[in-house]
C-alpha positions in Angstrom: 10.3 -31.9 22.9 13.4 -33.1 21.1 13.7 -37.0 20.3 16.3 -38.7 18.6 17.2 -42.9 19.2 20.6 -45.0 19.9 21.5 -48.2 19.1 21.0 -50.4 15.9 18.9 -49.3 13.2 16.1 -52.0 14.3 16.1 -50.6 17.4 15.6 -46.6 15.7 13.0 -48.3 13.8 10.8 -48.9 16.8 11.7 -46.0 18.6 10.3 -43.8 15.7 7.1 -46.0 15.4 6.8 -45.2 19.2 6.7 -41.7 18.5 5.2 -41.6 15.3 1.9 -43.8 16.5 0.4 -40.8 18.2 1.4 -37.9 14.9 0.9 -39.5 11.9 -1.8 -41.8 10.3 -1.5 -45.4 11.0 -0.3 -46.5 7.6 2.4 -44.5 7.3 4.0 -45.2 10.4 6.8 -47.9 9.6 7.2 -46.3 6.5 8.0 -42.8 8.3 10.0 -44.8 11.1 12.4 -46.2 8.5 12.9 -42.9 6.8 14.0 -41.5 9.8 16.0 -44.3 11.1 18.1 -44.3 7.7 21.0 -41.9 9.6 21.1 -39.8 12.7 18.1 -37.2 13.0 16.8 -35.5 15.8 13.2 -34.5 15.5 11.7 -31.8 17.6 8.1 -32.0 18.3 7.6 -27.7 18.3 5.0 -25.7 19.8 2.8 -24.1 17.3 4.2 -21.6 14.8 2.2 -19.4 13.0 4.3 -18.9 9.9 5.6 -22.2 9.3 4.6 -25.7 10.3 8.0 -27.7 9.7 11.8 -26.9 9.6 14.8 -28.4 8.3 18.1 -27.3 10.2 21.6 -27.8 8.4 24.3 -28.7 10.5 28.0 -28.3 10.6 30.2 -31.5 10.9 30.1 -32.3 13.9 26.2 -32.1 15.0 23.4 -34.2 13.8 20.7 -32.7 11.4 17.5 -31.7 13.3 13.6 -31.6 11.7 11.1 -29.7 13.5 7.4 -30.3 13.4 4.4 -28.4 14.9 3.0 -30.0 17.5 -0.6 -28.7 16.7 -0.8 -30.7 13.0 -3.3 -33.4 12.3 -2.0 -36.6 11.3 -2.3 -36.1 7.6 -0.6 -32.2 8.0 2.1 -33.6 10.1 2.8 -36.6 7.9 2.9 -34.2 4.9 5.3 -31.9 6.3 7.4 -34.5 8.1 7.9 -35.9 4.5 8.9 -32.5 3.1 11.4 -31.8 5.7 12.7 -35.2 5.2 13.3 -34.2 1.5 15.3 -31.7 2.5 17.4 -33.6 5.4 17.9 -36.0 2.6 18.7 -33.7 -0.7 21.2 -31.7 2.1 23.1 -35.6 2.9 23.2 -36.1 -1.2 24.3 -32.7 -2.8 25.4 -30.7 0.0 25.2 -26.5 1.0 25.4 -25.6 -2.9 21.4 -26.6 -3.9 18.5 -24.1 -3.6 15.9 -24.7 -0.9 13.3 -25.6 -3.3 15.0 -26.5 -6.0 15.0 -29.3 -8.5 16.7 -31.7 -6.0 14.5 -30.9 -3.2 11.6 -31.3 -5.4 12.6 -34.5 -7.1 13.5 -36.6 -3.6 9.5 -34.9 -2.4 8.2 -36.2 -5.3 9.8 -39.6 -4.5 9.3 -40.2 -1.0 5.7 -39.2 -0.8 4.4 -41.1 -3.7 4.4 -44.4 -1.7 1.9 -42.9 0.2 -0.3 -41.5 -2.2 -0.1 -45.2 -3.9 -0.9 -47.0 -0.4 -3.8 -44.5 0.0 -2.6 -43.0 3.2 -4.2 -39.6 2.8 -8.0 -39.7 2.8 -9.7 -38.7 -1.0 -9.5 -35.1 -0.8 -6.5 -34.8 0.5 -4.7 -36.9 -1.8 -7.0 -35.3 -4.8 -4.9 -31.9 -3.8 -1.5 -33.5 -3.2 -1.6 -34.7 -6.4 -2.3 -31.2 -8.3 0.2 -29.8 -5.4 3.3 -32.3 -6.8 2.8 -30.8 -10.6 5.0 -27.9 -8.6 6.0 -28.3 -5.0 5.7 -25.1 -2.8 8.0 -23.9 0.1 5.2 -25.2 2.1 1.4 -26.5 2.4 1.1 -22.6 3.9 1.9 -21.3 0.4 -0.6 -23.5 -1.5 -3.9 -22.5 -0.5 -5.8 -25.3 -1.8 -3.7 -27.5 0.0 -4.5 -25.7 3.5 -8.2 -25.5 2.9 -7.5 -29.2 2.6 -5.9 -30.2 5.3 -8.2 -27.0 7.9 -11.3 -29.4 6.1 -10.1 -32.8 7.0 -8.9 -31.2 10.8 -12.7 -29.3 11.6 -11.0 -25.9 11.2 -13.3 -22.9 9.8 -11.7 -20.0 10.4 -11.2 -17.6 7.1 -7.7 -17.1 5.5 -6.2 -14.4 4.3 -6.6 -15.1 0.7 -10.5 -14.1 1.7 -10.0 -11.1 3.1 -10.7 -8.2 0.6 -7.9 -6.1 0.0 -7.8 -3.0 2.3 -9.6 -4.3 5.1 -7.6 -4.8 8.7 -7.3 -8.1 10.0 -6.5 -9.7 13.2 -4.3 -13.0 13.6 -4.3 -15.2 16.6 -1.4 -13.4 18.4 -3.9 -10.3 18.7 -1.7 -7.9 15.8 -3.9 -6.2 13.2 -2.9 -5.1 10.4 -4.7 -4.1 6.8 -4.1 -6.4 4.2 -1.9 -4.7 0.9 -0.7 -5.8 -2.7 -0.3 -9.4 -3.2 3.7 -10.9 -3.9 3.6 -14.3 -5.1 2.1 -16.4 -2.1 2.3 -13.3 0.7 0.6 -10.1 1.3 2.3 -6.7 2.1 0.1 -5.9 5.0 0.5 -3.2 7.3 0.6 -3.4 11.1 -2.0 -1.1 12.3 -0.3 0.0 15.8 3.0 0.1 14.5 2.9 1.0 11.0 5.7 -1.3 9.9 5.2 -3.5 6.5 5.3 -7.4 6.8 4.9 -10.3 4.2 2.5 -12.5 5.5 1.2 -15.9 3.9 -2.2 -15.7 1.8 -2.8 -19.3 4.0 -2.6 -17.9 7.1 -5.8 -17.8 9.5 -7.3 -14.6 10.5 -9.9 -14.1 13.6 -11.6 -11.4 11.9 -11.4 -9.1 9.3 -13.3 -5.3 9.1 -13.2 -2.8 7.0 -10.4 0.0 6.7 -11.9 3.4 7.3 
């Protein structure tokens, strides 16, 4: 579902706490609301992804930005990643096409918009423990940190392995039913192998897995 307000900046305010009330944890939510109320956004409320949990889209001149968000998070994933997408809506608005991704821009505005929260204790103990270590370098994504995801799957009830844990060699199976057997590890990905088709992918270390066996 796509959502984005009219009217005043009040009135974007408390259309965004609407919305936010039922995504993000309760403390954040005026703080969130105002971010997003700043200029024109669209947010899209996505279903589930399995390679990324939040997207930033640049626009031409005419359109307004859009942020999309998996709609599966928990509150304390989906704050996280709404805050890193809004880094990126709002490095985009202050330097423009010419900046990397990730870069030192994108990091620096991170950095600053999510340390309010970290100070106001929005993210329960563990989490915030990790956000912490994670904000020494920001990642692409929570998906390439793995201690970050173990986190977040703790504090959301999820056991289900990763793909860090599966030994190297052995085929795995993710939750669209493709196996493949895990290969040589680049950076935060693995080169696995599809098992029906052959063909080589990059797939996050982060990932879940439904099983794992050995190769024979």
């Amino acid at each position: 579902m796509r959502f984005t307000p009219v009217g005043s900046s009040l009135d974007a305010i408390e259309y965004w706490r609407g919305l936010l009330l039922h995504h993000v944890p309760e403390g954040a939510v005026t703080y969130s609301a105002e971010l997003l109320a700043e200029s024109p956004i669209v947010l899209h409320i996505s279903r589930p992804r399995k390679t990324k949990l939040g997207h930033f889209k640049r626009t031409t001149s005419r359109s307004i930005p859009e942020i999309s968000i998996n709609v599966d998070l928990g509150p304390e994933r989906f704050l996280f990643t709404l805050i890193h997408e809004i880094a990126h809506w709002k490095a985009f608005d202050l330097y423009g096409r010419g900046i990397r991704p990730h870069g030192r821009e994108w990091k620096s505005l991170f950095i600053e918009l999510i340390r309010p929260l970290l100070q106001k204790e929005v993210f329960s103990p563990g989490i915030a423990a990790v956000i912490q270590e994670h904000l020494r370098s920001p990642k692409a994504s929570s998906c390439s940190d793995p201690q970050l995801q173990r986190a977040f799957d703790q504090a959301e009830g999820i056991h289900r392995p990763h793909l860090d844990e599966v030994p190297y060699g052995e085929v795995f199976t993710l939750s669209n039913g493709r196996s493949f057997i895990k290969g040589p590890r680049k950076r935060t990905r693995y080169l696995c192998q599809e098992v029906k088709s052959g063909k080589r992918y990059l797939i996050p270390g982060a990932i879940h897995v439904l099983d794992h066996v050995e190769s024979v």
